[in-house]
C-alpha positions in Angstrom: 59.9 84.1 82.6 58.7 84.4 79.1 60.8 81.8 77.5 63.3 78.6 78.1 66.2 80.6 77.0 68.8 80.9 78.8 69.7 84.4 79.5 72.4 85.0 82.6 74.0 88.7 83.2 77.3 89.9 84.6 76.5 92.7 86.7 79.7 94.7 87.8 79.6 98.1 90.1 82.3 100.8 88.7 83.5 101.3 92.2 87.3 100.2 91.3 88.6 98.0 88.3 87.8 95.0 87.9 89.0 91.7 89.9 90.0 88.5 88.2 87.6 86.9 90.7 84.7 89.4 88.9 86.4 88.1 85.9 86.2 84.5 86.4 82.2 85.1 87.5 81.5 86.8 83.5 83.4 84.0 82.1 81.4 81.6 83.9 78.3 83.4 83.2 79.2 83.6 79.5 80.2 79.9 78.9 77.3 78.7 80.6 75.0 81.0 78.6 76.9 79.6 75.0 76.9 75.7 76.2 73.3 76.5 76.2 72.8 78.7 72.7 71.4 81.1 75.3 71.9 85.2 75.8 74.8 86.9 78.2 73.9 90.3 79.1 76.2 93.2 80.7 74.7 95.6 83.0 76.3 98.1 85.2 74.8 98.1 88.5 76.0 102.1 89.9 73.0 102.6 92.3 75.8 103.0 94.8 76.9 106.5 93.7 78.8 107.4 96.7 81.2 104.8 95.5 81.6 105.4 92.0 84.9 105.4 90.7 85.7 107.5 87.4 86.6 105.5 84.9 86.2 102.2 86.1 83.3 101.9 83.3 85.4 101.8 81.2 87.5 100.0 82.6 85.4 97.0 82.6 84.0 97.2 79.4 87.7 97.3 77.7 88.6 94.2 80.1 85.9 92.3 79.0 86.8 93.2 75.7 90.5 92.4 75.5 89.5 88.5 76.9 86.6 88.4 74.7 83.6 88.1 76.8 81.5 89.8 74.6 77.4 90.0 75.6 75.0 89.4 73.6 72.7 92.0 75.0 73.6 95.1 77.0 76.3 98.0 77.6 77.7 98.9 74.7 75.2 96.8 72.6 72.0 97.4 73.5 69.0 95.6 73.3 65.4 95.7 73.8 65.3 95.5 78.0 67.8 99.0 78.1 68.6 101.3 79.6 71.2 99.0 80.9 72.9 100.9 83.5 71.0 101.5 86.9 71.6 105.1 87.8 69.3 105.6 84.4 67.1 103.4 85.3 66.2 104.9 88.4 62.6 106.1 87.7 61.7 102.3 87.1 62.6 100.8 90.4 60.4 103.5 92.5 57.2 101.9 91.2 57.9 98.7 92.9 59.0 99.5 95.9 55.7 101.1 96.5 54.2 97.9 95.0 55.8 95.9 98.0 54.6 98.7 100.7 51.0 98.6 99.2 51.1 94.7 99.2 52.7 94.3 102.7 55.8 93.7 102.2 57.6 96.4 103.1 57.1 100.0 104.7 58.0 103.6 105.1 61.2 103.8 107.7 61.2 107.5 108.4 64.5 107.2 111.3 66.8 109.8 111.0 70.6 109.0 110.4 71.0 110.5 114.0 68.3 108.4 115.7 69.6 105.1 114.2 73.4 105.9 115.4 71.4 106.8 119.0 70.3 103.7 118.9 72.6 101.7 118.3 75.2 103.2 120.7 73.1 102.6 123.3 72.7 98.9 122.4 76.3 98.6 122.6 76.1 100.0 126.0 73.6 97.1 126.3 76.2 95.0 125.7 74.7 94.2 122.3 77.6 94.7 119.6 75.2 94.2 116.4 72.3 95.4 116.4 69.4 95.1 113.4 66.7 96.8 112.1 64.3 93.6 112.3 61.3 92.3 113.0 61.4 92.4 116.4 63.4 95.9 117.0 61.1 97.5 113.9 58.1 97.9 116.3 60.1 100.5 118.9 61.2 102.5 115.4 59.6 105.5 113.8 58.2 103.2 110.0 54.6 103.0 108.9 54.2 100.0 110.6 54.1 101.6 114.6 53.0 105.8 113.2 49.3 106.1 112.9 48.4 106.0 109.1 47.3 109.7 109.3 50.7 110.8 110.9 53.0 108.7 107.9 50.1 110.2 105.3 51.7 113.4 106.6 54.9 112.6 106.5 54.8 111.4 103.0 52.9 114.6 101.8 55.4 116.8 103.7 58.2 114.9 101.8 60.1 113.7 104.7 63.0 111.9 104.3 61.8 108.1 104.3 63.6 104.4 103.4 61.8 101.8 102.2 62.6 98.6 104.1 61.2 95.3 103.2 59.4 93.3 106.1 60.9 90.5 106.9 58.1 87.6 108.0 59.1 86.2 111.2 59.6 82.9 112.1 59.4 81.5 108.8 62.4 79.2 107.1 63.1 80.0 103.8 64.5 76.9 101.4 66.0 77.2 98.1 68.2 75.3 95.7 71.9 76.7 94.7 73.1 75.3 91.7 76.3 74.8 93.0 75.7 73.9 96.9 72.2 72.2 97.1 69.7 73.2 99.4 70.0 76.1 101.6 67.5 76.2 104.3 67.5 80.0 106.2 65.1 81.3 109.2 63.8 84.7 108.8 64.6 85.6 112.8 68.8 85.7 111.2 67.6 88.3 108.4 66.8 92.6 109.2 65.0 94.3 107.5 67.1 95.6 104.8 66.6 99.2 102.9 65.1 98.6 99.3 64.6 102.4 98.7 67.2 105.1 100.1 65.9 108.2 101.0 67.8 109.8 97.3 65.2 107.7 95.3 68.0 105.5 94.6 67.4 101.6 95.0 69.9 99.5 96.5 71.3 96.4 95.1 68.5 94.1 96.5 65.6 95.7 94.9 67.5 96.9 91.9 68.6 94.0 90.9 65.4 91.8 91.4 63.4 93.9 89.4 66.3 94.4 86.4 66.7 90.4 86.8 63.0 89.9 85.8 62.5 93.1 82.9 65.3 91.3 81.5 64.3 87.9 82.1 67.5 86.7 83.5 66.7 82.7 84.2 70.0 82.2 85.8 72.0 84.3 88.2 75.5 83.1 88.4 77.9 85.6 91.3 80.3 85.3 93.6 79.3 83.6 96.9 79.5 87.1 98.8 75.9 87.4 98.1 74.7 84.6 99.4 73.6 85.7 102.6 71.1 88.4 100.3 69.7 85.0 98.7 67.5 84.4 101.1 65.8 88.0 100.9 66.1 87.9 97.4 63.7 84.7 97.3 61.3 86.4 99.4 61.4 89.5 97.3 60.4 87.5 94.1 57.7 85.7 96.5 56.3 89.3 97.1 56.7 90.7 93.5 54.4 87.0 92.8 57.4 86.4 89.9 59.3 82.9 89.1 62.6 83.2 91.1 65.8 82.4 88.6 68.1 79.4 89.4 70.8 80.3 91.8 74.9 79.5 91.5 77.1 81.5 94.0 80.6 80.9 93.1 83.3 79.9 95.9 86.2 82.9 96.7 89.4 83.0 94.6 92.0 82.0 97.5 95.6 83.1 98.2 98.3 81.1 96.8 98.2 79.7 100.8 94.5 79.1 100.6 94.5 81.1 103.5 91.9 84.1 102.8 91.0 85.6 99.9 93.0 86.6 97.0 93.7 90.7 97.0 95.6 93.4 95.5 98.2 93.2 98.1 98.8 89.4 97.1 99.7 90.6 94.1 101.9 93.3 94.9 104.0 91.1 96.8 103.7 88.0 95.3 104.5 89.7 91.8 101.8 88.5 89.9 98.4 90.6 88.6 95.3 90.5 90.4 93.4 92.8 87.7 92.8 92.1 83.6 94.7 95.5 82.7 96.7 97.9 84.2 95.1 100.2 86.4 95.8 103.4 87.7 94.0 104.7 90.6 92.2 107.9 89.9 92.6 109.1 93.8 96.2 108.3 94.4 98.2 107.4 91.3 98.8 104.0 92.6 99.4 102.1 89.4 98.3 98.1 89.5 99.9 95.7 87.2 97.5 93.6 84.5 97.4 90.7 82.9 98.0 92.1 79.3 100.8 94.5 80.4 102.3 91.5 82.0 102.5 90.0 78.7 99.7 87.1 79.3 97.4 86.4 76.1 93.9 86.7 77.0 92.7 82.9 75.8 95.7 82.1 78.7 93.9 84.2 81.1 90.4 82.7 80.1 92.0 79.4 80.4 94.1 80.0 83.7 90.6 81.8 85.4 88.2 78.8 84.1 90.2 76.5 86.6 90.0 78.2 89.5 86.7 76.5 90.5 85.7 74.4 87.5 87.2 71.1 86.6 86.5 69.3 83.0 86.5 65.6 84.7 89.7 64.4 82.8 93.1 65.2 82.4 93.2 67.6 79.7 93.8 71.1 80.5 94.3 73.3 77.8 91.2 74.8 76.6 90.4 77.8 74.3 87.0 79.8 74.4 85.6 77.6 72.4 86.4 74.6 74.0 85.5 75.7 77.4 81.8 76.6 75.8 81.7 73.1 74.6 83.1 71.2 78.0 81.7 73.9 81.1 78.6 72.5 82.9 77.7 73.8 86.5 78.0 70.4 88.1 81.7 70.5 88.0 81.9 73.9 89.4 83.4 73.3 92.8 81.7 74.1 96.1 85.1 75.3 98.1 87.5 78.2 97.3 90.1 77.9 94.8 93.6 78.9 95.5 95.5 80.6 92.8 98.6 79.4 91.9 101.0 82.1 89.9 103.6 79.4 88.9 100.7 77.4 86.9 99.1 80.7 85.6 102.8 81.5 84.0 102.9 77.9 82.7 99.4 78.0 81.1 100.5 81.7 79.6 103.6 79.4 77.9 102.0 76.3 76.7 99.8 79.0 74.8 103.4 81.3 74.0 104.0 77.9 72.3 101.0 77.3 70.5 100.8 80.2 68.4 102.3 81.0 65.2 106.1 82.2 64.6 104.6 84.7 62.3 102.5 85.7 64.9 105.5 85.8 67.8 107.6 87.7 65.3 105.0 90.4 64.9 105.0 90.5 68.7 108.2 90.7 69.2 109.7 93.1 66.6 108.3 96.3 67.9 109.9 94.9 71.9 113.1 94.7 69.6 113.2 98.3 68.5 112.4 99.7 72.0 115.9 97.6 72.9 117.5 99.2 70.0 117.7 95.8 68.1 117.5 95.4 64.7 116.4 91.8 63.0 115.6 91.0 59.3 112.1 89.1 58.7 113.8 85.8 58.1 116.3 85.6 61.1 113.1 86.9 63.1 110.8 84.0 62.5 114.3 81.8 62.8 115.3 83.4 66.0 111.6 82.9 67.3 111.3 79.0 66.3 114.2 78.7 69.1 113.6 81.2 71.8 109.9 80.6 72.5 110.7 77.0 74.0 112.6 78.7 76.9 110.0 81.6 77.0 106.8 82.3 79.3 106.2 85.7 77.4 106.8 87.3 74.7 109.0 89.5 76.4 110.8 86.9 77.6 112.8 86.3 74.2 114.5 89.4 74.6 116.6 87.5 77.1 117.8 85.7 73.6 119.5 89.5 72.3 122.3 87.7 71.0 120.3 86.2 68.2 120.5 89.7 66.9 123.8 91.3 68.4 127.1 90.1 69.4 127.3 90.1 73.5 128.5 93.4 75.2 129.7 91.3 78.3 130.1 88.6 79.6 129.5 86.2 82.4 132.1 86.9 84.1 131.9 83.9 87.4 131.3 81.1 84.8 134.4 82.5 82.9 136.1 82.3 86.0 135.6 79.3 86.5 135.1 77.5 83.2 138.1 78.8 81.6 141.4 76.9 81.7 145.1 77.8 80.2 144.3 75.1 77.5 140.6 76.4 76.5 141.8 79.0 73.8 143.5 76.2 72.3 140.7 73.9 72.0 138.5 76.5 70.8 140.6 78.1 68.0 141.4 74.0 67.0 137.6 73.8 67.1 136.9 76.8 65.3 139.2 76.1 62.7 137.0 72.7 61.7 133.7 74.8 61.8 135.2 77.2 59.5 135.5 74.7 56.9 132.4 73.1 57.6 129.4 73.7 54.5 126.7 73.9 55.2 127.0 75.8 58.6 123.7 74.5 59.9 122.8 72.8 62.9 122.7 69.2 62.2 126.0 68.8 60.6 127.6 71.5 63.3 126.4 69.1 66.5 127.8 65.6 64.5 131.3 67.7 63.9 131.5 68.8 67.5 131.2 65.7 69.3 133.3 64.4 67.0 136.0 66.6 67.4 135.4 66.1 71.1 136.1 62.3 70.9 138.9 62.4 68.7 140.7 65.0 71.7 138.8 63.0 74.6 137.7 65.9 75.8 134.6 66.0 77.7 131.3 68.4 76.8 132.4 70.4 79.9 135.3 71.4 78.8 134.1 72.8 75.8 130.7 73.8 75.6 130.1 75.9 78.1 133.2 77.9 77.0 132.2 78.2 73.5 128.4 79.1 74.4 130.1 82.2 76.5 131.9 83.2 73.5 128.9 83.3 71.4 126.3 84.6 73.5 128.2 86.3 76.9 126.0 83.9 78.6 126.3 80.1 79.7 122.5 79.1 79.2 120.6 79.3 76.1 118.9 77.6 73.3 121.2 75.0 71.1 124.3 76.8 70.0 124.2 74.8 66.8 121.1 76.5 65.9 122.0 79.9 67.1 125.3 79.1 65.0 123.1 78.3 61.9 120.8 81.7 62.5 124.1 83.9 62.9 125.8 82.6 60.1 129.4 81.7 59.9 131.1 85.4 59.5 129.4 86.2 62.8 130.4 83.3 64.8 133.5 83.7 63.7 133.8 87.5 64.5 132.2 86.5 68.3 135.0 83.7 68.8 137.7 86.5 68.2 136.4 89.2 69.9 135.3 87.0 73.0 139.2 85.2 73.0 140.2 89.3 73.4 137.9 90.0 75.8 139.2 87.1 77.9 143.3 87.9 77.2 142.1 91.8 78.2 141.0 90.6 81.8 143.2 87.8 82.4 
C-alpha cells in the first residue's frame, strides 16, 4: 500500500437486488472508513456474466443512495483507480494471471467441460462424492504442469480453450489474522486448485478482486463471512503477486428471527417484513419483493436497525443516526456469531425515529397519503392532528388509522356498541354534551377537568362513559385523547358527531 489511509470498498455482484445483509456489510464498510477520515469505494464486481441480472445496477446504486451510503470514490463518482466495474476492466486482470503462471503459481488447465464431468462421475462411482481439482488429482489432468512444454506451447498457439488455475502448495498451513475472529490457521491439502482465468478471458472473483483490491489500494476488506473459506487462497495469491495483504473482517450471517439459518426472502414473505432496501421486481417472473422504503421505514431507521445486527456500542444507548454511528463503530465490537433479526424491534426503531422528526416534516409526509384516501385537512389541523397521532404510530402511514381527525366516522364499532351501550347512555351523553357545549375555551385541558367532574358529581364510572362517547366521536373505541381530538375538531363538529352517532345507534337498536 502506498499510504496509511484507510480505504475499504463494497463490492456487490448485480446478480439480484440487494440484501439487507449486503446492506449492513456497506454500512459497515462505510462507518469504519469515516471513524477513520479514510476513503469508501463502490465497485461492481460483474465478472460472473452468466448471472447478471438487468437492472439490478441500478438497483444498488439507488439503495445505497436512499440510506445514504455515499462512496467517496467509485461507481457513479469516479476517481482515479476506474474503470470501476469489472466486466470493463477485463483487459487488466489477463496480465496477471499470466504473471502467476510465469512465476509458478499457477498453470494452463486445458480439460474440457466433458472430461471434468467424466471424471467426476466416475469418482462418485468411487464412492467419492466431492471430488477436487487439487494438488494431488492435478497430476492425472491435462494442465501445463503434466503436458510436455512443446505440446501446451501448441495448445496455446492453436488457441485452445484453457483455465487458468492457481497451484495450490501442498502441505503447507496457511495463518492469518481476521479482524473480527483472530487467527485462522488453514492447511493447503483442504484447498483445490481454484480457476483464476475462465476460458472467456473473464477472471473470477478470486483473481479479480485481488488485483482490483491492490490498484485501488483497499487496506481493509470488510464482507460477509461467506468468503472466508477463499481467505486462505486469497492470502496466498497476495504472497505470489509479492504485494502487502489488506487486514481481514468477515462479518457473521444475518439470522432468522429463530436464529435458526439464515435470513431469506422467503422469511420475509411470511413473516411480513422486508428483506430488501427497495421494492423489487423480478425482471424474469414479475415477482414483486416488498422494501424498506415502500414499507414506510426512514432510512436513518434502517441504518440504525442494520448497525445492530452484529455490532454493539458497549452501553445502553441505542438510537444512533449516521453520524453517530461514525463516531461510536469500532471493529472490536463487531460480534463473532450470527445475529438474528428481530422485525418487532426493527418496527420499534422505525417509531422512536417516526417520533423524533419534525411535525412539519410528518405533515408533509402525510398530506399527499391523505389525498390518495380522499381526505382533506387544512395546514393547521394537519400539524395538530400530527402532534397526536404519531405517539400511537410506527409509520407514517400508520396515522391514517387517525381519519377521524379529518372526517366524521362512516361506521361504527359495532361489538363494542353492543356491548358498551346501555338504555341510560344517551342520557348521560346528551347531559354531558350539554356542559361541553357551554364550555369556552373547548380545548383539552379544561374539557378533561369538566369530564371527570361531571363524572363525580353523577358517580358514574370512566367506563360508563368514555368509551361510549369516544365511539360517537371517532366510530372507534381506541384512539388518542378525545379531549385533544375534541380541541382539533372544534365544538360544531363534536357536536354534529354526538347527534349523528345517537341516530346511528336509535337506527339499529
Amino acid at each position: 500500500m502506498t499510504s496509511n489511509r484507510v480505504r475499504v470498498r463494497f463490492a456487490p455482484s448485480p446478480t439480484g437486488p440487494l440484501h439487507i445483509g449486503g446492506v449492513r456489510t456497506a454500512l459497515y464498510n462505510y462507518l469504519f472508513a469515516k471513524h477513520h477520515k479514510g476513503d469508501f469505494l463502490l465497485r461492481i464486481e460483474d465478472t460472473d456474466q452468466n448471472r447478471y441480472v438487468p437492472g439490478a445496477e441500478d438497483y444498488i446504486l439507488k439503495s445505497l443512495a436512499w440510506l445514504g451510503i455515499s462512496p467517496d470514490e467509485g461507481i457513479g463518482v469516479g476517481g482515479p483507480h476506474g474503470p470501476y466495474r469489472q466486466s470493463e476492466r477485463k483487459d487488466t486482470y489477463a496480465p496477471y494471471g499470466e504473471q502467476l503462471v510465469k512465476n509458478g503459481w499457477a498453470y494452463y488447465a486445458f480439460d474440457t467441460p466433458e472430461e471434468l464431468n467424466e471424471v467426476r462421475e466416475l469418482a462418485i462411482k468411487a464412492g467419492v462424492s466431492s471430488w477436487q481439482y487439487n494438488s494431488i488429482t492435478r497430476n492425472s489432468m491435462k494442465n501445463s504442469l503434466t503436458l510436455p512444454s512443446d505440446e501446451v506451447e501448441k495448445k496455446l498457439a492453436n488457441n485452445e480453450p484453457y483455465v487458468i488455475r492457481f497451484k495450490m502448495p501442498r502441505g503447507e498451513e496457511i495463518r492469518f489474522e481476521d479482524e473480527i475472529r483472530g487467527w485462522i490457521n488453514v492447511n493447503t491439502d483442504q484447498l483445490d486448485d481454484k480457476v483464476l482465468m475462465k476460458n472467456d478471458g473473464m477472471p473470477t472473483y478470486h483473481l479479480a478482486n485481488i488485483v482490483d483490491d491492490h490498484l485501488m489500494e483497499i487496506t481493509h476488506v470488510i464482507r460477509g463471512e461467506e468468503w472466508l473459506p477463499s481467505a486462505p487462497l486469497h492470502v496466498l495469491l497476495y504472497k505470489g503477486f509479492g504485494w502487502d495483504a489488506p487486514r481481514f473482517a468477515h462479518l457473521s450471517l444475518i439470522l432468522k428471527p429463530d436464529g435458526k439459518g439464515k435470513l431469506s426472502k422467503r422469511d420475509g414473505d411470511s413473516g411480513g417484513f422486508p428483506v430488501f432496501p427497495l421494492e423489487w421486481k423480478d425482471p424474469a417472473t414479475g415477482v414483486v419483493s416488498a422494501g424498506y422504503r415502500e414499507s414506510g421505514y426512514f432510512p436513518d431507521a434502517v441504518l440504525n436497525i442494520l448497525a445492530f445486527l452484529g455490532w454493539n456500542p458497549g452501553t445502553t444507548q441505542e438510537i444512533f443516526d449516521k453520524d453517530a454511528l461514525v463516531q461510536a463503530f469500532t471493529m472490536d465490537r463487531v460480534g463473532k456469531s450470527g445475529a438474528k433479526f428481530d422485525p418487532d424491534k426493527a418496527k420499534w426503531f422505525n417509531q422512536q425515529y417516526l417520533r423524533m422528526r419534525s411535525d412539519a416534516d410528518l405533515a408533509a409526509e402525510l398530506s399527499p397519503l391523505l389525498a390518495d384516501a380522499g381526505l382533506k385537512a387544512d395546514e393547521k389541523t394537519l400539524l395538530k392532528s400530527v402532534r397526536l397521532l404519531k405517539e400511537r404510530a410506527v409509520f407514517t402511514k400508520d396515522m391514517l388509522e387517525g381519519r377521524f381527525m379529518f372526517e366524521s366516522p362512516t361506521s361504527y364499532d359495532e361489538k363494542m356498541l353492543e356491548k358498551k351501550w346501555k338504555p341510560e347512555t344517551e342520557g348521560i351523553v346528551k347531559a354531558l354534551w350539554e356542559k361541553m357545549l357551554a364550555q369556552e375555551p373547548f380545548t383539552a385541558e379544561p374539557l378533561e377537568a369538566l369530564f371527570k367532574a361531571h363524572l363525580e358529581e353523577n358517580s358514574l364510572g370512566m367506563g360508563a362513559v368514555m368509551p361510549n362517547l369516544r365511539l360517537l366521536i371517532t366510530g372507534s373505541s381506541m384512539g388518542p385523547s378525545l379531549f385533544e381530538t375534541a380541541e382539533i375538531i372544534g365544538k360544531t363538529e363534536f357536536g354534529k358527531r354526538i347527534e349523528a352517532g345517537l341516530a346511528h345507534v336509535k337506527s339499529n337498536a
